[in-house]
C-alpha positions as CSV (number, residue, x, y, z in Angstrom):
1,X,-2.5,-83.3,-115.2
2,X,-2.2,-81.1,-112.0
3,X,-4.5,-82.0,-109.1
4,X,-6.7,-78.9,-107.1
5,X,-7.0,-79.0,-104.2
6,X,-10.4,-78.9,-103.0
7,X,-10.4,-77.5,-99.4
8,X,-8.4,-74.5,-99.7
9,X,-9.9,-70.8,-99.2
10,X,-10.6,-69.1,-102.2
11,X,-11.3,-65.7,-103.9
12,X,-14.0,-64.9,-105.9
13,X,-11.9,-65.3,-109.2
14,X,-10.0,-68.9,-107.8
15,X,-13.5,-69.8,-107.2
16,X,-14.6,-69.5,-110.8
17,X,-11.0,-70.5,-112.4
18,X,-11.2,-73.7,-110.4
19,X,-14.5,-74.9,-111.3
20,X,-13.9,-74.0,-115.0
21,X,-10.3,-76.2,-114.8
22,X,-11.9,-79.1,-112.7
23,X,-14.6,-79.2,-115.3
24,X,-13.1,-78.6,-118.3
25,X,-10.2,-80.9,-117.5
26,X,-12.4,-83.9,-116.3
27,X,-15.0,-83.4,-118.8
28,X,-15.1,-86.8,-120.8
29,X,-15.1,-88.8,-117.7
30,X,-17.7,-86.9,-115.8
31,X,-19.7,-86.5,-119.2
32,X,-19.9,-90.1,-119.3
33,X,-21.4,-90.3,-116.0
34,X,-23.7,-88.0,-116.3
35,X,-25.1,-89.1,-119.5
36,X,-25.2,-92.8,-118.5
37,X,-26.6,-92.4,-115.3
38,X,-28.3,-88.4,-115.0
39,X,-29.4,-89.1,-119.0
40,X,-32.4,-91.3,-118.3
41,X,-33.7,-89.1,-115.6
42,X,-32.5,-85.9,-117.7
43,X,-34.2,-87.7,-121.0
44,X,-37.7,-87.9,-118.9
45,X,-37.4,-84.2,-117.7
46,X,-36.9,-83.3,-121.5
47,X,-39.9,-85.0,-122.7
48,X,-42.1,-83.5,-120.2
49,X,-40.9,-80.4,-121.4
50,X,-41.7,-81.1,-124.7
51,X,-44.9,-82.6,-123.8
52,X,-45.7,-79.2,-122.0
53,X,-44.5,-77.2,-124.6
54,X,-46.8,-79.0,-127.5
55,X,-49.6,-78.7,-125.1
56,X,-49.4,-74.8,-125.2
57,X,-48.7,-74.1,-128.3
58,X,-51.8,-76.2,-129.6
59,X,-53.7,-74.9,-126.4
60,X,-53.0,-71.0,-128.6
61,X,-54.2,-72.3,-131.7
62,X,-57.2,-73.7,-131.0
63,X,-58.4,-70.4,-128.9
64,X,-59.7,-67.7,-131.2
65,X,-58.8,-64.3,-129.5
66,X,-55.9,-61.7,-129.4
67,X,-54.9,-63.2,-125.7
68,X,-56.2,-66.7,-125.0
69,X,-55.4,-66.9,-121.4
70,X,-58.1,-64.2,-120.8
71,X,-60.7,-66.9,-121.2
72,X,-61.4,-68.3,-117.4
73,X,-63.4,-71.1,-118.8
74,X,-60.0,-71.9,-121.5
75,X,-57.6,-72.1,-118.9
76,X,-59.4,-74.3,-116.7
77,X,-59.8,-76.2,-119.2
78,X,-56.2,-76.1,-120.4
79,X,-55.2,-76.8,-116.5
80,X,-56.8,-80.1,-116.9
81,X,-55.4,-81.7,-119.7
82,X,-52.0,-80.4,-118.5
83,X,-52.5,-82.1,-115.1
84,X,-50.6,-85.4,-115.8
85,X,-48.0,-82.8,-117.5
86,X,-47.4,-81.1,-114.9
87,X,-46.6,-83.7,-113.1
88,X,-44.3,-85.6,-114.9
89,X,-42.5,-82.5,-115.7
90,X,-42.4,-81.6,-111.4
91,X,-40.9,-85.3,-111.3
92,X,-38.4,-85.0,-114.1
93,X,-37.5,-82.4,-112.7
94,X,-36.6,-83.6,-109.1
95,X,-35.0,-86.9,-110.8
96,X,-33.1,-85.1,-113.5
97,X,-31.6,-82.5,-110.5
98,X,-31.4,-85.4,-108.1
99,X,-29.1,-87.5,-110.4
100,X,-27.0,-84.7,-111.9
101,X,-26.4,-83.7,-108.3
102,X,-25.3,-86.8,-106.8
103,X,-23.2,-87.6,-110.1
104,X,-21.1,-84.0,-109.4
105,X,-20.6,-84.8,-105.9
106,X,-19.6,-88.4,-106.3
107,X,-17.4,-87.1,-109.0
108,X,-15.9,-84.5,-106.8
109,X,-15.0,-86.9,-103.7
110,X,-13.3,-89.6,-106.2
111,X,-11.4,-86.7,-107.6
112,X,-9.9,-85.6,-104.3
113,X,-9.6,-89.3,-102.9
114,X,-8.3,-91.0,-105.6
115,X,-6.8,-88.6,-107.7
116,X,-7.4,-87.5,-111.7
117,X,-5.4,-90.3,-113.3
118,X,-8.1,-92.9,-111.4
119,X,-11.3,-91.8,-112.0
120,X,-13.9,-94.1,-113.0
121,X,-17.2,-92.5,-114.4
122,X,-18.3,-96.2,-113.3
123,X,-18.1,-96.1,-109.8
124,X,-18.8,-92.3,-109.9
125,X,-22.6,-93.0,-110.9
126,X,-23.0,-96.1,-109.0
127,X,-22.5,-94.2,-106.3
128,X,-24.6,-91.8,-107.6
129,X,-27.5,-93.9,-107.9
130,X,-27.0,-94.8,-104.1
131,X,-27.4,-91.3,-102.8
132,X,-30.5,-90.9,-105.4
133,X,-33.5,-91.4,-102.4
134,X,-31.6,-88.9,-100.5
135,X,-31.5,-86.7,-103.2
136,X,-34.7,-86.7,-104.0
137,X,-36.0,-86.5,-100.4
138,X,-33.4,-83.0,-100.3
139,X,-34.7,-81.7,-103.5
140,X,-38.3,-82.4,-102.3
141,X,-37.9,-80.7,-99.1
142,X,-35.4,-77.7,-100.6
143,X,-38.1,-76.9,-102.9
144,X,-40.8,-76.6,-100.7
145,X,-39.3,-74.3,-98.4
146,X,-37.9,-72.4,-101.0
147,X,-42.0,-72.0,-102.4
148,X,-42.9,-71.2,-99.1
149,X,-40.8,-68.5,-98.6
150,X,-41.2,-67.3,-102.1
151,X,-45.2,-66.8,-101.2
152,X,-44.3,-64.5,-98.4
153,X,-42.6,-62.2,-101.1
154,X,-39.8,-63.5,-103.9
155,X,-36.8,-62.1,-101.8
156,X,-37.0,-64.6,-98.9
157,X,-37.3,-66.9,-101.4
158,X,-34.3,-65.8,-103.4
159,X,-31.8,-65.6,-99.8
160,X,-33.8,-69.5,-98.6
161,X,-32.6,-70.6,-102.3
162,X,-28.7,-69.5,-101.9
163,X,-28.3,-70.4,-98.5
164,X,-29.8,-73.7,-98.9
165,X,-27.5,-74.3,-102.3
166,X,-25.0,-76.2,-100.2
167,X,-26.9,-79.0,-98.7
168,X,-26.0,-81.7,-101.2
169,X,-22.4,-81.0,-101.0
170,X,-22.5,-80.8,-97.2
171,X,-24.7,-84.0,-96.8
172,X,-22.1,-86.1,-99.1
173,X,-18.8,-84.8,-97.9
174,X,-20.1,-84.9,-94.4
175,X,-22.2,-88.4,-94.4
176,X,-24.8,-86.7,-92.2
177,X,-28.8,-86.0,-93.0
178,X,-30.9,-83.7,-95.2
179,X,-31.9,-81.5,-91.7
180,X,-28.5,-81.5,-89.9
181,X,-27.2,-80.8,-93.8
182,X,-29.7,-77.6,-93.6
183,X,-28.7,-76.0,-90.8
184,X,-24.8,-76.8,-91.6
185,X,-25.7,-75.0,-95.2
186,X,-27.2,-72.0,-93.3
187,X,-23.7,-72.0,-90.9
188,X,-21.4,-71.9,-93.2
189,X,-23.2,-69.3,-95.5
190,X,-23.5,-66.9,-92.8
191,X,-21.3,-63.7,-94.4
192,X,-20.9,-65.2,-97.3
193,X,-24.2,-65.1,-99.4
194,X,-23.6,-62.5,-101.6
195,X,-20.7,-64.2,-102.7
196,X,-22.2,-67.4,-103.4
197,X,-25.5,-65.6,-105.4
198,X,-22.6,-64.0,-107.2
199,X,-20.7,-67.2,-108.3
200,X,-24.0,-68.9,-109.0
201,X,-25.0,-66.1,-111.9
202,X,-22.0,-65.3,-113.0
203,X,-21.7,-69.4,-114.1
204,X,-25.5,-69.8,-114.5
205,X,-25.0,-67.1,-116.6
206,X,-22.4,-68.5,-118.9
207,X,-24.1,-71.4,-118.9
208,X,-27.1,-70.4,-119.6
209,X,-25.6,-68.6,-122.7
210,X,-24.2,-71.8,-124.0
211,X,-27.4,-73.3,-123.4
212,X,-29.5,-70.8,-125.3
213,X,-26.7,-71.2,-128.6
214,X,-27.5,-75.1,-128.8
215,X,-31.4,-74.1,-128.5
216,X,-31.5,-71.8,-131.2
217,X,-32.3,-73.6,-133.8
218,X,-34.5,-75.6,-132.4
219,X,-36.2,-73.0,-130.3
220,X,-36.4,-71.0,-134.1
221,X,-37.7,-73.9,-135.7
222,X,-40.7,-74.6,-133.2
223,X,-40.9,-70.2,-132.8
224,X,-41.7,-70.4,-137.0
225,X,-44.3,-73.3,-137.1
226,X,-46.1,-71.3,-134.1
227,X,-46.1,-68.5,-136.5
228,X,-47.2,-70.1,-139.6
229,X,-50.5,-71.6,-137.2
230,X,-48.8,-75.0,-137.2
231,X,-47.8,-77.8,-135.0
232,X,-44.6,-79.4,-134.8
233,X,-43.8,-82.6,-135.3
234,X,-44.6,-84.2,-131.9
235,X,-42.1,-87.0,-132.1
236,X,-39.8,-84.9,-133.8
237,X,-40.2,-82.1,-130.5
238,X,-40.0,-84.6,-128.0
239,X,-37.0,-85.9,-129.2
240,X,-35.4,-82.8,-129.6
241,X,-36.4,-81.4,-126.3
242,X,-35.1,-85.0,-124.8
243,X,-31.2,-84.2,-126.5
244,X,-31.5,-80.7,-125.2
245,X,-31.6,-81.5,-121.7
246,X,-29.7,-83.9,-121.3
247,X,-26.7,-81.9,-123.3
248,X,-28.0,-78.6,-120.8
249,X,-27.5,-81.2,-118.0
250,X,-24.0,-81.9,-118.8
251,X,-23.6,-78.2,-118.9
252,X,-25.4,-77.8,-115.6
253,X,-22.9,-80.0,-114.1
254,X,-20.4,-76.8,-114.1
255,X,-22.7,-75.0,-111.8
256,X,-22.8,-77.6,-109.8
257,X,-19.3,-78.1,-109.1
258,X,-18.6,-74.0,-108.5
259,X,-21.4,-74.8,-105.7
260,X,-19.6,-77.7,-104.3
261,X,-16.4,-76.0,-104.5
262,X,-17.7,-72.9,-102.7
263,X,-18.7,-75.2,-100.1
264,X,-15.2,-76.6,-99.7
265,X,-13.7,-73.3,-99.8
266,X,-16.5,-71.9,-96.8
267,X,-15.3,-75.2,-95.2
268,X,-11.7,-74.3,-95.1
269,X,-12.5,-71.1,-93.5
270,X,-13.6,-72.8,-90.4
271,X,-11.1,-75.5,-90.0
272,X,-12.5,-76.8,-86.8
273,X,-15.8,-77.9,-88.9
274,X,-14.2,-79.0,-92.0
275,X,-14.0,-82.5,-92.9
276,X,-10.4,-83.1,-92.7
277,X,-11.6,-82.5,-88.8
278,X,-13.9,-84.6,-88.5
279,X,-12.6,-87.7,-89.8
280,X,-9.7,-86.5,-87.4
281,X,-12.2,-86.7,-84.8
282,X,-13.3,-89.9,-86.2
283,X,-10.2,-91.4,-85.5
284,X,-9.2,-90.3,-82.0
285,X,-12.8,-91.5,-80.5
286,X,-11.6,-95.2,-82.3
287,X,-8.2,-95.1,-81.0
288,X,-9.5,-93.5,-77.6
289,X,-11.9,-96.5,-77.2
290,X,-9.2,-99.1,-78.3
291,X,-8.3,-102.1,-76.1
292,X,-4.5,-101.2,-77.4
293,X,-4.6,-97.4,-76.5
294,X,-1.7,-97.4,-73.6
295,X,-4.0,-94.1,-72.1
């Protein structure tokens, strides 16, 4: 099996072959990560979903009237029972995108250190699990800028979301901090954004059509009972939801490498701050400050 390259330059079409090959062709090992490692935290997300979901459909049955949510006294009501909801659905959420993130990355580096034949989906979510705090601390402080900007109108939001999309990648290839990582992500989209906004929906698109084929007949199946004024089965819905998102995950994980790929492609374009560079740089400061350097 032919090894990519990871720091190379790329078109908009290598950019999107590549991450299709690199996924497709590592797919059991990296699957196996991600559902031994992500699945927990991808299994919580989903049942928070679910929990959500069963909240408001039985929230719409049990208000008479043509549009429920008109009722002020209704929704604060429905507000309150959701609160615990909401909040393990905000925190499977952050775990579930925290994981998958660190699994794709770790995958990525032992790809282009060690090589296809050696992979281990072992040692790729160990690792994983070690760059979880700082994961979660990014995807904590990624989202609140990116709600803070979406308040001052949704397009700030929308160009804050993109050029912050390479901040994991950057902090793991680079070993440096979720603020350096920031402004490093801004850098190196500079000229580039509506590139990267394209790759991300052209792929979130695709996968997002996948997505929607393995909900169908779920989605149908919960869509019928809401019609016929009946709940679903709760365990039966949680369950379900939990299976969903973790399988969506896996998928996910494609977007997730174009991203990280981008990065290393943006990266090659400025040789002087790629990482091949710096671990140059690494290097001559040790041999510089050597007792055996002869200079």
């Amino acid at each position: 099996m032919d090894q990519i390259k990871l720091f190379k330059n790329r078109s908009f079409g290598d950019l999107i072959s590549d991450s299709f090959t690199i996924y497709i062709q590592n797919i059991k090992v990296l699957g196996m990560a991600i559902l031994v490692y992500a699945g927990p935290f991808l299994l919580l997300q989903g049942l928070a979903t679910g929990m959500y979901t069963y909240e408001i459909l039985k929230f719409t049955q049990n208000v008479s009237g043509a549009n429920p949510f008109e009722d002020i006294n209704s929704i604060i009501a429905l507000l309150s029972s959701l609160g615990l909801t909401v909040l393990l659905l905000i925190a499977g959420a952050m775990l579930g995108t925290s994981s998958l993130v660190g699994v794709v990355n770790n995958f990525l580096i032992q790809y282009q250190e060690k090589g296809v034949e050696n992979l281990s989906y072992q040692e790729i979510g160990a690792a994983a699990m070690r760059d979880l705090g700082k994961n979660i601390g990014a995807s904590l402080l990624i989202g609140l800028i990116a709600f803070a900007a979406t308040l001052l109108f949704i397009l700030p939001g929308i160009y804050v979301g993109v050029a912050l999309s390479l901040v994991y990648a950057v902090m793991k290839f680079e070993s440096i901090g979720v603020s350096e990582a920031m402004g490093r992500s801004f850098k190196l989209i500079r000229g580039h954004w509506w590139q990267t906004l394209g790759l991300v929906i052209v792929i979130s698109i695709m996968v997002g059509i996948v997505s929607a084929i393995i909900r169908l007949p779920f989605t149908s199946m919960f869509t019928f009972s809401s019609i016929r004024s009946e709940l679903p089965n709760y365990p039966v819905m949680l369950f379900t939801m939990g299976i969903i998102t973790i399988i969506t995950g896996a998928l996910q994980g494609l977007t997730l490498i174009s991203v990280s790929i981008q990065y290393c492609s943006l990266t090659d374009i400025s040789p002087e701050n790629n990482t091949d560079s710096l671990i140059d740089e690494i290097g001559a400061d040790d041999f510089t400050n050597s007792p055996n350097n002869p200079f």
